[in-house]
C-alpha positions as a LaTeX table, in Angstrom:
\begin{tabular}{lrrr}
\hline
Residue & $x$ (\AA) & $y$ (\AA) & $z$ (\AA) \\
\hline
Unk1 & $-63.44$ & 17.42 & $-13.90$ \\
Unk2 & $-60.95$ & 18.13 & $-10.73$ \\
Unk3 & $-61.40$ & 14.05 & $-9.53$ \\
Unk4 & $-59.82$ & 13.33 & $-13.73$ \\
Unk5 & $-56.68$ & 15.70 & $-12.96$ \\
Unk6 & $-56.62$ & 14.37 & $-9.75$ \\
Unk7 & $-56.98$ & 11.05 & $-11.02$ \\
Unk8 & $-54.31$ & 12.05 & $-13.65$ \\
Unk9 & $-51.78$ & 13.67 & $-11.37$ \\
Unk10 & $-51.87$ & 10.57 & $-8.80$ \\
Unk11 & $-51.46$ & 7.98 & $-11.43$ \\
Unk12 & $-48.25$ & 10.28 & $-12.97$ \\
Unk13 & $-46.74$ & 10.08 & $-9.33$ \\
Unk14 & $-47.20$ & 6.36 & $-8.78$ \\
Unk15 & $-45.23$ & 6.05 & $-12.29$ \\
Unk16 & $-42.34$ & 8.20 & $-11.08$ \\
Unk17 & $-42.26$ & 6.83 & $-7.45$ \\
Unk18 & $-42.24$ & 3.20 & $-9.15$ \\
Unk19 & $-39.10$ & 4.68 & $-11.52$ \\
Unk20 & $-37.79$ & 5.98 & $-7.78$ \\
Unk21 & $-37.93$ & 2.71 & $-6.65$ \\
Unk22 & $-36.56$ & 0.43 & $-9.52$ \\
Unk23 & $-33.16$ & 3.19 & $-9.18$ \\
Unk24 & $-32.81$ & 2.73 & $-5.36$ \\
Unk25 & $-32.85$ & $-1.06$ & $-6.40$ \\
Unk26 & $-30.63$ & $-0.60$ & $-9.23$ \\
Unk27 & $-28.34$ & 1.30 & $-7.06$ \\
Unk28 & $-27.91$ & $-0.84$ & $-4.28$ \\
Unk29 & $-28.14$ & 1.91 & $-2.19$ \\
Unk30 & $-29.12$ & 0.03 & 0.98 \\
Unk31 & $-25.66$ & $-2.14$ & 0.69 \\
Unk32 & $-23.86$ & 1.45 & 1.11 \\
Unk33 & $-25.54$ & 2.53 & 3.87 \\
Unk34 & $-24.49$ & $-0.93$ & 5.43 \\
Unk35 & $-21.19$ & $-0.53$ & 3.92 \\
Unk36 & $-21.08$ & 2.84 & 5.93 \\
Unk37 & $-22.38$ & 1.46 & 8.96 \\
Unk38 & $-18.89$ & $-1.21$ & 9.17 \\
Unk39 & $-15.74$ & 0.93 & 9.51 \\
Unk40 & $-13.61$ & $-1.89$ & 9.37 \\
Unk41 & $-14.82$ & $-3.13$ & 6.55 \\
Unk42 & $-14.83$ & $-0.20$ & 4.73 \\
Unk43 & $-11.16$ & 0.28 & 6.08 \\
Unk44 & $-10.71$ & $-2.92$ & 4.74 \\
Unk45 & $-12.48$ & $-2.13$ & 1.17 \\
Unk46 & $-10.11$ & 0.78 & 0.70 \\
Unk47 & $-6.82$ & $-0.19$ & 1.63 \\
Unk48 & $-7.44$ & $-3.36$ & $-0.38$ \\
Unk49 & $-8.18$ & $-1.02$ & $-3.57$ \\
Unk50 & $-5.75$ & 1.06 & $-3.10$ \\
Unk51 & $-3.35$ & $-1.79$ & $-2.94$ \\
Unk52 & $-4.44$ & $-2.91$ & $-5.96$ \\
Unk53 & $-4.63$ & 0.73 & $-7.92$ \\
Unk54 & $-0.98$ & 0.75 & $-6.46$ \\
Unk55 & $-0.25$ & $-2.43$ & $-8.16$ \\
Unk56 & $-1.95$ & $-1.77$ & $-11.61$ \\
Unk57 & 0.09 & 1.54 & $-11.74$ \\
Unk58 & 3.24 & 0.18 & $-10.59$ \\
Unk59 & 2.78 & $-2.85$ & $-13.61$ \\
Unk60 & 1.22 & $-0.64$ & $-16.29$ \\
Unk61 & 4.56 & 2.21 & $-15.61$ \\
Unk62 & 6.98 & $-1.01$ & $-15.69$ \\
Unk63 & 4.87 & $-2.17$ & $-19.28$ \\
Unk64 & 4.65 & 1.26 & $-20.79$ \\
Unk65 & 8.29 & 2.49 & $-19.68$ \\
Unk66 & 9.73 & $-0.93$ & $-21.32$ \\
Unk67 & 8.28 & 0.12 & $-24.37$ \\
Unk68 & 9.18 & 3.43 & $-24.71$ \\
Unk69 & 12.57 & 2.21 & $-24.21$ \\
Unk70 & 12.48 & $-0.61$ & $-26.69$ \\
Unk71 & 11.16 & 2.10 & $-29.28$ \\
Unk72 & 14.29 & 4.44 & $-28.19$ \\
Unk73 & 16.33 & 1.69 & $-28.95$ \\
Unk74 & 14.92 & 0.57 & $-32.55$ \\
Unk75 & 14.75 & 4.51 & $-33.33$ \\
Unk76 & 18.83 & 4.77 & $-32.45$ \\
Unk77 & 19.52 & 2.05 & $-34.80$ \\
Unk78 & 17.83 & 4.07 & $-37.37$ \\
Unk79 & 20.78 & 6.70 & $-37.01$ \\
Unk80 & 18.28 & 9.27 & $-36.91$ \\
Unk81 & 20.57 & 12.58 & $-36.42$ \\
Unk82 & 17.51 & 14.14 & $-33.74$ \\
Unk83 & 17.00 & 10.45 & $-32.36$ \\
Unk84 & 21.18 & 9.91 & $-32.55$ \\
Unk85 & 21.60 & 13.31 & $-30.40$ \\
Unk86 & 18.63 & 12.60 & $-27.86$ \\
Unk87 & 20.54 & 9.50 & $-26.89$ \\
Unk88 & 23.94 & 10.85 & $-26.94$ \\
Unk89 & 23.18 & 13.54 & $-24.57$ \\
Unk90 & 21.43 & 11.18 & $-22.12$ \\
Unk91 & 24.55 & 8.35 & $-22.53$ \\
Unk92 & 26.69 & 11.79 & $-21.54$ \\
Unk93 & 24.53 & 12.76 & $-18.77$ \\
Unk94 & 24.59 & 8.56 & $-17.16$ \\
Unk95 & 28.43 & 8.87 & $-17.75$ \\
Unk96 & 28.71 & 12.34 & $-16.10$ \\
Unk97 & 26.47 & 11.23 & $-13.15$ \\
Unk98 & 28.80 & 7.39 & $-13.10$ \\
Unk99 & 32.13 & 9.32 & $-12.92$ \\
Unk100 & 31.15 & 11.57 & $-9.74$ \\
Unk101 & 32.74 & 9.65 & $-6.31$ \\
\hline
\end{tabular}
């Protein structure tokens, strides 16, 4: 009777150490430690993606800003009356700001 639970509970742990396993692989949890053990390439790995998140925001604000503005624009010609004043005050606000020495 206690070598079947045995039997049982040792069989249950090789299935979950196995699982273990097949995640660490999965993972790749051995190329982080190396990763880790290279400062200058990890140096390297950042400032290279942060270059590159810099880049993607800087790209996606000039897309997304464009837009907006081309949607301004279509809306004004529309001679919406809360569109119409939204503009207005912001042409008075460039002119004010232009007209200062």
């Amino acid at each position: 009777m206690r070598e079947a639970v045995s039997q049982k509970l040792v069989e249950k742990l090789l299935v979950r150490l196995e699982g273990l396993l097949t995640f660490m692989e999965r993972s790749s949890l051995a190329e982080l430690v190396e990763l880790y053990r290279s400062p200058r390439r990890m140096i390297f790995l950042s400032f290279a993606s942060g270059v590159a998140r810099g880049f993607g925001i800087a790209v996606g604000f000039t897309i997304i800003g464009a837009l907006f503005l081309w949607m301004l624009g279509r809306l004004a010609m529309l001679n919406l009356p809360i569109i119409g004043e939204f503009v207005a005050e912001i042409t008075r606000i460039v002119q004010g700001e232009l007209a200062r020495p």
